[in-house]
N, C-alpha and C positions, 0 to 999 in steps of 0.2 A: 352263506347259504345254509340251509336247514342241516343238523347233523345226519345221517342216516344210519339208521338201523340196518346191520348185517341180518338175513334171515335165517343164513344156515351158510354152512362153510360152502358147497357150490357159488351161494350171492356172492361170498367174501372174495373169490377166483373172478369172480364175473365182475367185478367192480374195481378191480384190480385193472383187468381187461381192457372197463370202459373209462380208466381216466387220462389215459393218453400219456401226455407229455405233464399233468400236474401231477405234483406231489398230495399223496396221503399220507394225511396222520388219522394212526389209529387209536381208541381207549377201548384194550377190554377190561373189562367192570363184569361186575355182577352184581345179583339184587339183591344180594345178601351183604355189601360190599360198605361199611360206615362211609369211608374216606373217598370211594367211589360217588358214592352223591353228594358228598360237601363238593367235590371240584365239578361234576356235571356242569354245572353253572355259568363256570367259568370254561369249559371246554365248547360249552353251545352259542357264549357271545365269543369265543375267538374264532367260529362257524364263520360268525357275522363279520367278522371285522377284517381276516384277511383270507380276501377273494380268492387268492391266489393258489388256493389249497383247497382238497376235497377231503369233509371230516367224515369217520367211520366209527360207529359204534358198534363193538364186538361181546357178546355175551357167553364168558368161558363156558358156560355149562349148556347154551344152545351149540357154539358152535366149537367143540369138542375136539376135534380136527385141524380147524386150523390153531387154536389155543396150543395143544400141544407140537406141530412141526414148527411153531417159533417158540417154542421155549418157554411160554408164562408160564409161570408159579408164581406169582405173586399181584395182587389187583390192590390200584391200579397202574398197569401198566401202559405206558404210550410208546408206540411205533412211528416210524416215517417210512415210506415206500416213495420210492422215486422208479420210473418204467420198471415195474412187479418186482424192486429188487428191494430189501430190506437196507434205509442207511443208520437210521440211530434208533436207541432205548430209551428210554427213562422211566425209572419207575417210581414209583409215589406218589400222593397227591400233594404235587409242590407247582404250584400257581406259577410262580413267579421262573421258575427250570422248564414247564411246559413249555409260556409263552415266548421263550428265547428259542427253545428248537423250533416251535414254529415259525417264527418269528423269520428266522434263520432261512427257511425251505419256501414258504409263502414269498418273499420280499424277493429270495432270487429268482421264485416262477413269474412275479408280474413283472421283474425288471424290464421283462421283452415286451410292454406294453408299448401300445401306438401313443400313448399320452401320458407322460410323466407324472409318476406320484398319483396315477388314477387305475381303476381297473373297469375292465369290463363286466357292466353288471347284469346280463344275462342270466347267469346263475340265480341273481334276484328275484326273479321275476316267476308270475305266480301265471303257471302254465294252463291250469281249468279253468282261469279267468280270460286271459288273455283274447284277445279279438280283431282279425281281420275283416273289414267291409269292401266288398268289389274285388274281393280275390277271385284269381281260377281255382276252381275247385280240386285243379290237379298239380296246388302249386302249394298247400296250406301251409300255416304259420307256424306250424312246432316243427315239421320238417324243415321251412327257411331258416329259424333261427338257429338251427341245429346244426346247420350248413350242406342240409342234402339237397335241396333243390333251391331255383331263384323265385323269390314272391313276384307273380306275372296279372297284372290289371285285366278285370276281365268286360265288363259291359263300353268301359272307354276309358282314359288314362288316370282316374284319381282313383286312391286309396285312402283308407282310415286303417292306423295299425295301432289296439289300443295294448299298452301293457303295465298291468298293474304289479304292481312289486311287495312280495313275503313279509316287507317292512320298511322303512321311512329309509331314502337315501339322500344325498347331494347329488345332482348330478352336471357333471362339468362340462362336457363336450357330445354331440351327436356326429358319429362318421355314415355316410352312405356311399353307397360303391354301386354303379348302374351300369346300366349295358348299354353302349353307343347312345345313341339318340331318343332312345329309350331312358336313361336316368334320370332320376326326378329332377326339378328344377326348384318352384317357388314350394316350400311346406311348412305349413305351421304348425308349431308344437303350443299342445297345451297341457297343462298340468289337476290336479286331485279334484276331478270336474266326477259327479254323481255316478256316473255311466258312461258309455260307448255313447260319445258324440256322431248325431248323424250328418249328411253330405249338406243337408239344409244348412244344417245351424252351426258347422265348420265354416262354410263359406260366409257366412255376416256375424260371426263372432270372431271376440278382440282376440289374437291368440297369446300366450306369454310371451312368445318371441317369432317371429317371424326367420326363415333360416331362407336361403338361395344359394343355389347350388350349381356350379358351370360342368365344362368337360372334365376338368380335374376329378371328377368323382368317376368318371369310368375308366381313370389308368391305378395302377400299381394296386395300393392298398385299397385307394379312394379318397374323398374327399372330409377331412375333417373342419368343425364349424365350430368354436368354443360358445358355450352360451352365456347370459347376462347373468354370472352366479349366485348375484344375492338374489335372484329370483327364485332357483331352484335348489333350495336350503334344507328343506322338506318334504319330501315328494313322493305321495303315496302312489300315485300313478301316471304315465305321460300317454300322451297322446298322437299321432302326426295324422293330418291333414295332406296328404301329396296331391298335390291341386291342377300338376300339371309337368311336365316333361320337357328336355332341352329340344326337343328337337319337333315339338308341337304336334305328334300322333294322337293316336287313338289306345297304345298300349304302351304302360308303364312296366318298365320290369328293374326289379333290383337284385343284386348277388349277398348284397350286406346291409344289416340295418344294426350299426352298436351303439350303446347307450354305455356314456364312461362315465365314472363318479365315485363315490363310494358310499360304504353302509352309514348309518349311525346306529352307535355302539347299541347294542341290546339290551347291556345293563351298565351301571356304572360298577366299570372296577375293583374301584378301592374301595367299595362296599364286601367285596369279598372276603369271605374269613377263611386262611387256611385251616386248614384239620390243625390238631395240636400233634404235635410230634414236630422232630428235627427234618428238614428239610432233605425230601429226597429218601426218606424212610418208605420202605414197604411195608405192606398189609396184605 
């Protein structure tokens, strides 16, 4: 996911707040900082690459306050926060020392995935684009995805849920999770189509994959479906089609819609040059 900009030391407390149970890693830099933007780079494709962690960019000299009750003196400095509590340091611009503490903090928050070796890519996904058709107006789709309310079918049981994604992923499996009789049944996914496909040209067009779905999907977690992978190698945006329900009503409702996979790299790596100095040096 995209790095974020701290705005001021209040943000930095408030984001602390909202990351729950993942771990953050922090860079504060400055713009005055050489060795701060030789690594930038590398600090915003490991944004992309492990899901599992929420990146924070801190600006010593906006955000003044929290800079000094953790101790920086020296830029760039990297933090890890696990529930608001501080676990590790590292200072310098050393590529290869980052991506191991990340590495480290990231792989044990996805360990707890539904899908081995995948994450949930939610976080990917490009929220002012994104599109619900046939939704209840009192059920919308950044609150469902968010987990505060159930996405509820409103004129009769089909849905179109489009979500386009911040940048090219894999994506390996779709779970849904439904309410009795109400969870979807037959849905077709389709993939990097111009636009928000409408209920016409969903129904007589070829989907990438066709998915179905039993009662399994409205116990425990839910229903998981892996998809035909080499189809979705690339995938600027996905699409479903919920065309109809197990239990053949007039309303569709769902608790979960997750899309697992992972990023493709933002940039290539070993393109990267570290700053010159000895590894692990401060600035």
């Amino acid at each position: 996911m995209p790095v974020i900009n701290v705005k001021d030391d209040q943000d930095f407390k408030n984001q602390l707040s909202l990351a729950g149970p993942k771990p953050i890693i922090v860079d504060f830099t400055a713009v005055w900082c050489g060795p701060c933007k030789m690594i930038a780079p590398a600090f915003e494709a490991f944004s992309n690459q492990y899901l599992g962690a929420i990146f924070l960019k801190v600006d010593v000299d906006v955000c003044e306050e929290t800079t000094a009750n953790h101790g920086v003196t020296s830029m760039p400095t990297f933090m890890v926060f696990l529930n608001g509590n501080k676990m590790e340091t590292m200072k310098g611009a050393n590529k290869e020392g980052l991506e191991q503490m990340v590495k480290k903090f990231a792989d044990n928050s996805a360990s707890g995935s539904l899908v081995d070796g995948q994450s949930d890519l939610t976080t990917l996904v490009d929220k002012k684009q994104m599109e619900s058709l046939n939704g209840c107006d009192d059920t919308p789709l950044d609150r469902f995805l968010e987990g505060n309310c159930n996405l509820v079918s409103d004129c009769d049981e089909q849905l179109i849920v489009s979500l386009p994604f911040n940048q090219p992923v894999k994506v390996h499996s779709i779970l849904i999770k439904g309410v009795s009789d109400r969870s979807p049944k037959k849905v077709k996914v389709f993939i990097n189509l111009p636009k928000t496909i409408d209920f016409d040209n969903a129904a007589g067009l070829e989907p990438t994959q066709l998915l179905e779905f039993d009662d399994t999907a409205t116990k425990g977690e839910g229903q998981i479906i892996p998809l035909k992978y080499v189809k979705f190698q690339n995938v600027q945006n996905i699409q479903f089609f919920i065309e109809d329900n197990i239990g053949g009503g007039d309303v569709t409702e769902l608790v979960k819609l997750t899309v697992f996979g992972t990023a493709l790299s933002a940039m290539n790596m070993n393109e990267f040059k570290r700053v010159a100095g000895k590894a692990g040096d401060a600035h």
